[in-house]
TORKOL-706452 format. One line per 5 residues: number of its first residue (from 1); their letters; for each residue x, y, z of C-alpha. Coordinates in pm, 1 decimal, m for minus. Layout:
BEGIN
NUM> a> X Y Z; ...
***
This chain:
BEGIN
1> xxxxx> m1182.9 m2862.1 m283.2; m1007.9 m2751.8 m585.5; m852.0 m2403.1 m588.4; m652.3 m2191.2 m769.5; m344.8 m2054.8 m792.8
6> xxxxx> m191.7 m1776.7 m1002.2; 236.1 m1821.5 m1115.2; 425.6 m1556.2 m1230.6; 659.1 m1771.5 m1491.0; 921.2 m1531.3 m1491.6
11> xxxxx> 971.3 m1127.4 m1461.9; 788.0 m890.4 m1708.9; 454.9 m767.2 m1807.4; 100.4 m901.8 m1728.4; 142.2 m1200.8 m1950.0
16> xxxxx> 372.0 m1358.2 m1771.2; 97.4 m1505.0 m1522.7; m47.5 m1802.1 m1599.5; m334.8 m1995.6 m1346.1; m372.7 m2337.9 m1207.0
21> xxxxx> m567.7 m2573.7 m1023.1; m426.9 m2694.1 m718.2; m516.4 m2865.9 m358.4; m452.5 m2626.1 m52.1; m294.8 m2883.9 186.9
26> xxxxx> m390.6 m2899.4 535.5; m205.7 m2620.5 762.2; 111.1 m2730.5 957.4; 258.3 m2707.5 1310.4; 158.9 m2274.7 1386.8
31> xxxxx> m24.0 m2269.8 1109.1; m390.6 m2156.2 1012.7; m559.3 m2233.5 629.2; m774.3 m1902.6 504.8; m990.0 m1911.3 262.3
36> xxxxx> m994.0 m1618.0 94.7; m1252.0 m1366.3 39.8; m1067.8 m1043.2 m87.0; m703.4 m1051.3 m180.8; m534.8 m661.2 m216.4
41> xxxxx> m320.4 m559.6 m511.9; m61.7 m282.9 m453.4; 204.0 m131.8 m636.5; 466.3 m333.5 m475.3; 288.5 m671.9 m674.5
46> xxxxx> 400.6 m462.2 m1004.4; 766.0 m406.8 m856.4; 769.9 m781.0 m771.8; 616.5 m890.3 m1157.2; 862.4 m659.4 m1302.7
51> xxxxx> 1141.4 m782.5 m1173.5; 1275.5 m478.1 m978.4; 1227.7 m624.8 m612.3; 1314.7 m965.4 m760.5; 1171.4 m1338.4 m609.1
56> xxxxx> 1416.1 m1566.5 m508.8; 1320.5 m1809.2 m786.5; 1070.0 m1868.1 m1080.4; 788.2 m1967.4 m1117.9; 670.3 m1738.9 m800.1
61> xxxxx> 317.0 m1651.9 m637.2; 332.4 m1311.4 m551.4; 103.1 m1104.0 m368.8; 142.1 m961.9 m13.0; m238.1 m880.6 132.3
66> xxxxx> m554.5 m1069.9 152.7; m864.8 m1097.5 408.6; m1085.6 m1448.9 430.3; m1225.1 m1737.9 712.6; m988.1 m1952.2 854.1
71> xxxxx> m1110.2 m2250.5 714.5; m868.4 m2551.5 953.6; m626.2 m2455.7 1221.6; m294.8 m2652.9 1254.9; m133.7 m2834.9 1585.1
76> xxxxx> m8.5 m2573.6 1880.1; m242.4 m2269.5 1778.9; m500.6 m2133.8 1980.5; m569.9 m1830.0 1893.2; m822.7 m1864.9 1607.1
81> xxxxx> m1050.6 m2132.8 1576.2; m1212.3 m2226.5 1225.2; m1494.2 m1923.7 1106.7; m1299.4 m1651.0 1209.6; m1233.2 m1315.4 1026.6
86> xxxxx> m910.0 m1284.0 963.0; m672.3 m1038.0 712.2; m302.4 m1061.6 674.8; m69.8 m897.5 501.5; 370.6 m843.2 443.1
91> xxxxx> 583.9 m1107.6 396.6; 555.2 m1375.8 290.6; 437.1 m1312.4 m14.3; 187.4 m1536.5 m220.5; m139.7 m1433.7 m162.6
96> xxxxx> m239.4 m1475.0 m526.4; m450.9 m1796.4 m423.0; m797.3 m1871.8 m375.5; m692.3 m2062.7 m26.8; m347.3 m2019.6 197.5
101> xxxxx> m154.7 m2187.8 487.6; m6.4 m1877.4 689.7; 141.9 m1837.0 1038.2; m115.5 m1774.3 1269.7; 97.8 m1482.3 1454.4
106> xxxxx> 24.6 m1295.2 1036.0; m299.5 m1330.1 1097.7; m521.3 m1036.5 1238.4; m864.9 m1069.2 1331.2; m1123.3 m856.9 1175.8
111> xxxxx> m1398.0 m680.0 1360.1; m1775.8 m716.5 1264.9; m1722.1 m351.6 1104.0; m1455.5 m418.2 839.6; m1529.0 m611.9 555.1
116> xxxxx> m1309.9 m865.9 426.2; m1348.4 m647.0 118.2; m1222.7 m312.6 316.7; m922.6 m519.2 516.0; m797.7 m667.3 194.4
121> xxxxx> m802.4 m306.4 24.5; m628.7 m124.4 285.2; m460.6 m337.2 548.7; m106.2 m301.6 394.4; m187.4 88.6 269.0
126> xxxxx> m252.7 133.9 634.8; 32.7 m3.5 771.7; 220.2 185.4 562.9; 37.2 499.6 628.2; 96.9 413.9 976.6
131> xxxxx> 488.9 371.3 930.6; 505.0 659.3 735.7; 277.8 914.4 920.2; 424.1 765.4 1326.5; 765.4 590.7 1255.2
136> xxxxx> 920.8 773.3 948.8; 790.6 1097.5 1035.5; 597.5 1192.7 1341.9; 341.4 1394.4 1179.7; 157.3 1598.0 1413.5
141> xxxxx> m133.1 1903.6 1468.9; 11.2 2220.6 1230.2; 252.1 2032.6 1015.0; 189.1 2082.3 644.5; 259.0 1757.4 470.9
146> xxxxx> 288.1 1695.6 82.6; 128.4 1367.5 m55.5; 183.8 1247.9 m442.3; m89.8 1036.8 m633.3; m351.7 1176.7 m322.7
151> xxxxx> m682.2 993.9 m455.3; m470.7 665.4 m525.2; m500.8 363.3 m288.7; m189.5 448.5 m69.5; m258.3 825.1 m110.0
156> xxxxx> m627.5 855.1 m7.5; m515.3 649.5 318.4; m267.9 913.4 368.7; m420.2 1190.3 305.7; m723.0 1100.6 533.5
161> xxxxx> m495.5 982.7 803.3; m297.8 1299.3 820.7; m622.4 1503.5 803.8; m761.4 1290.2 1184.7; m353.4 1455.6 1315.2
166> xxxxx> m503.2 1758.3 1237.7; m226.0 1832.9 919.9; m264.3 2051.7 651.4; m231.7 1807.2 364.6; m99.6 1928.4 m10.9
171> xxxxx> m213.3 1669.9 m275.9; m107.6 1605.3 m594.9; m323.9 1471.9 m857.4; m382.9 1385.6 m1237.4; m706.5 1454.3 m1321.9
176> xxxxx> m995.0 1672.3 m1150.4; m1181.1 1333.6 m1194.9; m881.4 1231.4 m862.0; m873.4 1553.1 m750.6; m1265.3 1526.0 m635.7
181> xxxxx> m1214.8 1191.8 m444.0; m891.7 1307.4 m314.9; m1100.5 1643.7 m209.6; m1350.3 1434.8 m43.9; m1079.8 1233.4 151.5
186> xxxxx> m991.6 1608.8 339.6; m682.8 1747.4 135.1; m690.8 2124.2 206.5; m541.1 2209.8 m120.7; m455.8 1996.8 m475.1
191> xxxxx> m216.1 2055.2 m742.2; m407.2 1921.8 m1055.5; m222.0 1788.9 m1370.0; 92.4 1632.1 m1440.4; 259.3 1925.4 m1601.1
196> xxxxx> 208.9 2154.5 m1304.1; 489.0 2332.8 m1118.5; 482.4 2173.2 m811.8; 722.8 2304.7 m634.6; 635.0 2672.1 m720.5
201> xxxxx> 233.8 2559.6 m649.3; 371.1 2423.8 m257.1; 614.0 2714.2 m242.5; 287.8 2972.9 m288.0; 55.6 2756.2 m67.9
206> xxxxx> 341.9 2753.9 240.7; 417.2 3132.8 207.9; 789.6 3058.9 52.6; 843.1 2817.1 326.4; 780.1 2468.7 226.7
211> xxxxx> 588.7 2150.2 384.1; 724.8 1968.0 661.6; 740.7 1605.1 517.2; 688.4 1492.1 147.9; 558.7 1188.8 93.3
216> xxxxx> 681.1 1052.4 m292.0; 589.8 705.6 m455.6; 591.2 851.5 m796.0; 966.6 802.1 m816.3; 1141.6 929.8 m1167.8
221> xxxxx> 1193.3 1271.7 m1178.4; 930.7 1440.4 m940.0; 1141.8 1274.7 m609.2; 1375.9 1551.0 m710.9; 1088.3 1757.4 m690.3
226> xxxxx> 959.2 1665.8 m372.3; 1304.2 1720.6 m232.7; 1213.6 2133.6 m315.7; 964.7 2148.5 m219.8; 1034.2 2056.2 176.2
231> xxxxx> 1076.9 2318.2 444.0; 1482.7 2395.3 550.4; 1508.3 2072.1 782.4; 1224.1 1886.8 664.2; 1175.9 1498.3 519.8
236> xxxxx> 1111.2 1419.4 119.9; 1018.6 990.7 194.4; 1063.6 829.6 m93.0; 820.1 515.5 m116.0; 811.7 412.9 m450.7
241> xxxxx> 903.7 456.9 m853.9; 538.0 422.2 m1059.5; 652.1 675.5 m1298.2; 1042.8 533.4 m1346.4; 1324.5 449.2 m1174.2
246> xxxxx> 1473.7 686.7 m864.5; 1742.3 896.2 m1012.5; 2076.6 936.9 m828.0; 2038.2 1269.1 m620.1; 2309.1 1504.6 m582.4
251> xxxxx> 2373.7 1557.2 m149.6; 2368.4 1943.3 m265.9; 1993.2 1911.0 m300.6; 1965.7 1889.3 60.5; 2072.0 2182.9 194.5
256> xxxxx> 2012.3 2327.8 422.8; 1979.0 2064.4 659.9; 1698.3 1824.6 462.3; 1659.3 1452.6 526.7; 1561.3 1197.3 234.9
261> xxxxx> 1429.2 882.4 381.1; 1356.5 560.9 188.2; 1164.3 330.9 442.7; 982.7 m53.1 342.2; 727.3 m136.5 498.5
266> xxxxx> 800.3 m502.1 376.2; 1126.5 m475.4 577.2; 918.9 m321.7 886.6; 707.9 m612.6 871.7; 964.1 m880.5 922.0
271> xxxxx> 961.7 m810.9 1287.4; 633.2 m991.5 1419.9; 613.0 m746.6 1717.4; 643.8 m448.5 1450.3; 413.5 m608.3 1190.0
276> xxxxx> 110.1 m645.8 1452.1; 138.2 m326.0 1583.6; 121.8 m163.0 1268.7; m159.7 m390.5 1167.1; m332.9 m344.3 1467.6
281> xxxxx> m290.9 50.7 1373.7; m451.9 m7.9 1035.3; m768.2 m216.9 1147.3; m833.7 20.1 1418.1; m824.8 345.8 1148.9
286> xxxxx> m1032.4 132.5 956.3; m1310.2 126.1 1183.7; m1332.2 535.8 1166.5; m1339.5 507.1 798.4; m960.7 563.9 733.8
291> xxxxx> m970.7 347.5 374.6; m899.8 277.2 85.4; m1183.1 346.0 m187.5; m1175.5 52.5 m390.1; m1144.2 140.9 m770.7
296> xxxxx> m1213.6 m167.2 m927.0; m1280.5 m546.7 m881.8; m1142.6 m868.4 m1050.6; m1189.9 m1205.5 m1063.8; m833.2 m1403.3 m960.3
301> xxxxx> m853.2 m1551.8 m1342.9; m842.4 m1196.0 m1409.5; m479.8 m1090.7 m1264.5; m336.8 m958.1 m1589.7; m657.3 m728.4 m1617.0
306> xxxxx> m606.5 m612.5 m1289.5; m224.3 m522.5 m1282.2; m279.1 m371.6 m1654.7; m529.1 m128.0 m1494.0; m275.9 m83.2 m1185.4
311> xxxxx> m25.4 35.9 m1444.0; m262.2 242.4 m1658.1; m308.0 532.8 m1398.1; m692.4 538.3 m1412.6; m792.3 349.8 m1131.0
316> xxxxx> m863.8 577.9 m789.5; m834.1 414.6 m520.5; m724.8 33.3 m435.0; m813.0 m296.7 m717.6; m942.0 m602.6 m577.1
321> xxx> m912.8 m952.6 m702.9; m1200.6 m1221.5 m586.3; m1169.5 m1552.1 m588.7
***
């Protein structure tokens, strides 16, 4: 069968993908060959096409989460066995293809309620969430917890995940087009509009105090506010730079006694043992309806399309690309 396969010829904008047709060899020793149904675009796929978390070399497949059927299975693995579910997602990346050779210990099996379609739109968001809400910062019952771009794919996770800890979860949103969805996803209060005041709106809605743990992947200038708007010994968690790069910040912003974290989940995921146990996380939130909405749907020839609408801000909730 002839597939395809989407290279990123160098770093820069959406035209720098081009598509080919190529033969998906069979897998090798530990290996298992998906086919996939459903691969998952994140911000991180811009980073990488951008250039600011460089690849090693050009040309480069990028893409770090997909779902499918493991189509052959290679010598010494016997854990899957050709038809099963499976989703994946970290490093390596490349999981702009219509078919892929992975390790089988990537690999997580899906259960008959999660669609390849869900796992490929919020496998990696849930890790994440899952690193962020447990590992990062142990979010618990009565902890008020700020969440940027709250009706985005990473952001509706989070919100709705720190809603089931019983949080009270401060989201900030564009549009009131997001702030419905983000609304419907549990968060107990919005700030709506990117020239609000956030940290005066947080300040009001904590009585003076401030929230327990920010939660920033808008980068650019609003990590600084994120950083004021935490409680005296709280967490701002930087997690990502949509709107620009992250600014030097001066230590006198954290006083007195604030922490500023900058975690990767790409870096968590190297460790196998840490990888499945997030994963396993994820799937299992999944299956109580802790997702992603998915915004919008591609075809693979489509990739441009799909990181253009990524980058535009008016997608809520995760973009899919089908082979």
């Amino acid at each position: 069968m002839t597939d395809q396969i989407i290279w990123l010829n160098a770093p820069g904008d959406s035209t720098q993908f081009h598509i080919e047709q190529y033969q998906c060899e069979g897998p090798g020793d530990g290996e298992i060959r998906i086919r996939h149904e459903a691969i998952g675009t994140n911000f991180l796929d811009v980073y990488h096409r951008q250039g600011i978390y460089p690849m090693p070399s050009y040309p480069a497949v990028i893409g770090a989460e997909a779902a499918g059927i493991v189509e052959d299975v290679g010598p010494g693995v016997s854990m899957f066995e050709r038809g099963d579910r499976v989703a994946y997602a970290g490093p390596p990346v490349g999981a702009y293809r219509s078919a892929r050779n992975i390790a089988a210990e990537r690999a997580i099996k899906l259960p008959d309620a999660v669609s390849a379609r869900t796992a490929a739109s919020s496998l990696l968001k849930g890790m994440t969430a899952y690193m962020l809400l447990k590992k990062t910062y142990n979010v618990r019952a009565g902890n008020q917890v700020l969440i940027h771009a709250a009706a985005g794919g990473l952001g509706s996770i989070l919100v709705r995940w720190a809603k089931s800890l019983q949080a009270t979860v401060i989201g900030t949103v564009g549009s009131s087009e997001k702030a419905a969805l983000a609304a419907s996803c549990g968060a107990n209060h919005l700030i709506v509009g990117r020239g609000a005041d956030i940290v005066a709106e947080v300040k009001r809605l904590t009585n003076g105090l401030g929230v327990d743990v920010a939660y920033d992947g808008i980068g650019g200038e609003t990590l600084l506010k994120s950083i004021r708007s935490v409680r005296p010994f709280g967490m701002a968690v930087t997690i990502g730079q949509a709107a620009g790069a992250i600014p030097p910040v001066a230590v006198e912003e954290l006083r007195p006694g604030k922490a500023l974290c900058h975690p990767s989940i790409i870096a968590w995921c190297a460790d196998v043992e840490q990888y499945r146990e997030a994963a396993v996380a994820a799937i299992r939130a999944m299956e109580t309806g802790i997702v992603s909405q998915i915004g919008a749907e591609y075809r693979l020839s489509e990739v441009a399309k799909a990181h253009d609408e990524m980058e535009s801000g008016r997608a809520a909730g995760s973009v899919l690309l089908i082979p």
